[in-house]
DRENDRENFI-132412 format. One record per residue: residue number from 1; y, z, x of N, C-alpha, C in turn; residue in one letter; chain. Coordinates in steps of 0.1 Angstrom, whole numbers, plus 5000, padded with zeros to 4 digits. Example, Ala and Ser with C-alpha at 12.3 -4.5 7.8 and 13.67 -1.06 7.14 Angstrom:
<1; <4943; 5078; 5132>; <4955; 5078; 5123>; <4967; 5078; 5132>; 'A'; 'A'> <2; <4978; 5071; 5128>; <4989; 5071; 5137>; <5000; 5079; 5129>; 'S'; 'A'> 
***
This chain:
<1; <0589; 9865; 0872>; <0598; 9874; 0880>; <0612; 9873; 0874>; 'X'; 'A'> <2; <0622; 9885; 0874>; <0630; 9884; 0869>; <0641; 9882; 0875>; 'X'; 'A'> <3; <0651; 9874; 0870>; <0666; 9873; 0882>; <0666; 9879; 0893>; 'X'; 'A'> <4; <0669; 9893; 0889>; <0672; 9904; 0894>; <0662; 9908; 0909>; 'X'; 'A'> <5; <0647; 9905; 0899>; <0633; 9910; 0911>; <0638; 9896; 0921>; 'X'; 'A'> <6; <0642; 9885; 0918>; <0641; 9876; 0925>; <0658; 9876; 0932>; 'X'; 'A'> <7; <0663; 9883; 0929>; <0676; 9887; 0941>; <0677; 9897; 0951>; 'X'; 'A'> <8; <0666; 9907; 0946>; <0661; 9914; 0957>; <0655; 9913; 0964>; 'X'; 'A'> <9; <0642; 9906; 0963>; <0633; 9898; 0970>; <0639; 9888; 0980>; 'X'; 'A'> <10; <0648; 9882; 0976>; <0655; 9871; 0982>; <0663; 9877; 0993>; 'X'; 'A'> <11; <0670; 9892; 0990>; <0679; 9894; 1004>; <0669; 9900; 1012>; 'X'; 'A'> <12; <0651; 9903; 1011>; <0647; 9914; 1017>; <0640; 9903; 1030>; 'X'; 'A'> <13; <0637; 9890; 1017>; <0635; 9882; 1030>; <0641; 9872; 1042>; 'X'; 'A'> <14; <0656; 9871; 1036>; <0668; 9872; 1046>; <0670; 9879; 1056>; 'X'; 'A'> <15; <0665; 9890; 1054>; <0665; 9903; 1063>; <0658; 9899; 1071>; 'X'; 'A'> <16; <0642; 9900; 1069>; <0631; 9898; 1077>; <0630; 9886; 1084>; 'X'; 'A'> <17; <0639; 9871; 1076>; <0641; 9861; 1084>; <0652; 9866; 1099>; 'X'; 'A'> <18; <0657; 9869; 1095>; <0671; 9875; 1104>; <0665; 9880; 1114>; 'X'; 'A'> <19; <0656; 9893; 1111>; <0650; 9900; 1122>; <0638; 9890; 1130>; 'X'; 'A'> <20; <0632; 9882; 1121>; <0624; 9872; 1131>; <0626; 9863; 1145>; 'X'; 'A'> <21; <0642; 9862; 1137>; <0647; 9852; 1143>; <0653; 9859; 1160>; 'X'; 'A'> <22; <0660; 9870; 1156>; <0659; 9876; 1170>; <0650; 9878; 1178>; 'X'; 'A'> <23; <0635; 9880; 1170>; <0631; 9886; 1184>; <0620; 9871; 1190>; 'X'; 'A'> <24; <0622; 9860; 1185>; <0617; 9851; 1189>; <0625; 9844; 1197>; 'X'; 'A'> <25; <0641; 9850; 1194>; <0656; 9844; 1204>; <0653; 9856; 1217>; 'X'; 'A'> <26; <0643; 9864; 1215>; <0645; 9880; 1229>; <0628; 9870; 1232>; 'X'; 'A'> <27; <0620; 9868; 1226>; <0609; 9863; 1237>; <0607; 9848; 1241>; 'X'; 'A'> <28; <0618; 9841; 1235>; <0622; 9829; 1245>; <0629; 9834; 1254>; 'X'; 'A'> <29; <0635; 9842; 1251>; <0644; 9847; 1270>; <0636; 9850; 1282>; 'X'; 'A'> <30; <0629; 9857; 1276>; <0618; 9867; 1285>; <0608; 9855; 1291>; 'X'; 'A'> <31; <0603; 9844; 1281>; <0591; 9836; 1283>; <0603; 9824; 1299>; 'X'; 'A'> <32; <0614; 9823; 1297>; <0618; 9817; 1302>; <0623; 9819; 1313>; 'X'; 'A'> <33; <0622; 9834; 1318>; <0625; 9842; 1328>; <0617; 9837; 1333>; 'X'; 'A'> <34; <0599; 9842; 1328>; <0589; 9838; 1337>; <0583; 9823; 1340>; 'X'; 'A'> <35; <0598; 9816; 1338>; <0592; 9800; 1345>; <0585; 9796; 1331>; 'X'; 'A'> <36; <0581; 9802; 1318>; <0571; 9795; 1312>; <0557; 9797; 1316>; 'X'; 'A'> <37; <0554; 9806; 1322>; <0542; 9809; 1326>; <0534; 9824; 1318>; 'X'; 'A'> <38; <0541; 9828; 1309>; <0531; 9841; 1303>; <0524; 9830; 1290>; 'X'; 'A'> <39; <0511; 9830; 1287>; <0508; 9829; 1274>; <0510; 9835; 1262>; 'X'; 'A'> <40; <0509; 9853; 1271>; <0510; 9862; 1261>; <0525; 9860; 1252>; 'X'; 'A'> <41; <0538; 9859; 1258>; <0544; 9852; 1251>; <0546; 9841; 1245>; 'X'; 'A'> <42; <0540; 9831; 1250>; <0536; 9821; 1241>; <0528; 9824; 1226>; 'X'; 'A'> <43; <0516; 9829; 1229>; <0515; 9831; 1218>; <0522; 9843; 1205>; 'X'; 'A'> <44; <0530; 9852; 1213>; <0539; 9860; 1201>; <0547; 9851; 1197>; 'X'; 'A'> <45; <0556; 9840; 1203>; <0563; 9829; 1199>; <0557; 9823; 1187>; 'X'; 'A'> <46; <0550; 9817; 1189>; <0538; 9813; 1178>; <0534; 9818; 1165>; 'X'; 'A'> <47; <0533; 9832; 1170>; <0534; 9844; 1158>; <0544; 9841; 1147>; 'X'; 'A'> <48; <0555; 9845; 1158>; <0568; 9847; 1149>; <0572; 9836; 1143>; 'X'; 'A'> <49; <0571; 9822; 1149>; <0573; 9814; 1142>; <0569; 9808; 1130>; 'X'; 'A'> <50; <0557; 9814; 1128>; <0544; 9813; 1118>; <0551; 9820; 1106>; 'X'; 'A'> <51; <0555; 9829; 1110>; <0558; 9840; 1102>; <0570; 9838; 1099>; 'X'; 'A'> <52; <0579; 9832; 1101>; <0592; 9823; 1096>; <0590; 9815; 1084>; 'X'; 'A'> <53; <0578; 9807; 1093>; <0580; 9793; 1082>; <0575; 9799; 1066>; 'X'; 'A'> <54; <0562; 9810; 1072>; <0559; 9816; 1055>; <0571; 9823; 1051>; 'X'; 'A'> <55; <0581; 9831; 1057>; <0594; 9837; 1046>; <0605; 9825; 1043>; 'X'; 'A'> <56; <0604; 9811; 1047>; <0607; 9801; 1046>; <0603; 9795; 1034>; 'X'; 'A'> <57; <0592; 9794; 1035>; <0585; 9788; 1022>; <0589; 9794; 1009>; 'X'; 'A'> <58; <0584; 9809; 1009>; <0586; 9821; 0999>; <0600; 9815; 0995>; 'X'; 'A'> <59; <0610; 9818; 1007>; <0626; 9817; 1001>; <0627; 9805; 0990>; 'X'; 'A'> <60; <0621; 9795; 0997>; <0624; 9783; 0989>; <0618; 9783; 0974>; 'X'; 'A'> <61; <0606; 9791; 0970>; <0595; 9791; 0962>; <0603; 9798; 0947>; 'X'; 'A'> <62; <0612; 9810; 0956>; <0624; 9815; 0946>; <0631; 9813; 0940>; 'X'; 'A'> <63; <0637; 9801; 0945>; <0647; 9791; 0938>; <0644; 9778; 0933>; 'X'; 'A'> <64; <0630; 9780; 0925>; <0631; 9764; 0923>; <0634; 9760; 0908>; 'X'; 'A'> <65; <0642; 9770; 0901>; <0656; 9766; 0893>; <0666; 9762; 0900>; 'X'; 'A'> <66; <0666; 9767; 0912>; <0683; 9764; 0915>; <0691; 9775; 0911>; 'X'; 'A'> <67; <0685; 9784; 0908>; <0690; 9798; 0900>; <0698; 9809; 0909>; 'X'; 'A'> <68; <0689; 9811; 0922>; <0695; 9820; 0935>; <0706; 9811; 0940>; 'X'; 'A'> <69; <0700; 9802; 0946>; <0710; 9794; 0960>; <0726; 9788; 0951>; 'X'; 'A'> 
***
C-alpha cells in the first residue's frame, strides 16, 4: 500500500472511529436513562465497541513504520 493509499485510509478510519465513538457516547446515555436495564442496548454497545477496537487495530496495522503517526 502506498503512502498516499495509506493516508487516506488512515483519515477514513478516523472518521469512522469518530462516528463510533458518538454513537456509543448517545447509547450509553439512553442505556443509562433506563437504569441499565435494556439489553438491546447493551448489546449495540458491544457492537460498537467491537467495531472500534477492529478500526483500532487497522489504524495501528498502518503505521508500523512509524511512517503516518
Amino acid at each position: 500500500m502506498s503512502e498516499d493509499d495509506k493516508g487516506k485510509r488512515f483519515l477514513e478510519l478516523i472518521d469512522e472511529q469518530n462516528n463510533l465513538q458518538w454513537s456509543i457516547i448517545e447509547k450509553l446515555y439512553s442505556l443509562i436513562s433506563t437504569e441499565w436495564k435494556s439489553i438491546e442496548k447493551q448489546n449495540e454497545i458491544e457492537s460498537l465497541v467491537e467495531k472500534h477496537s477492529t478500526i483500532t487495530k487497522e489504524l495501528n496495522s498502518l503505521d508500523v513504520d512509524g511512517s503516518i503517526l
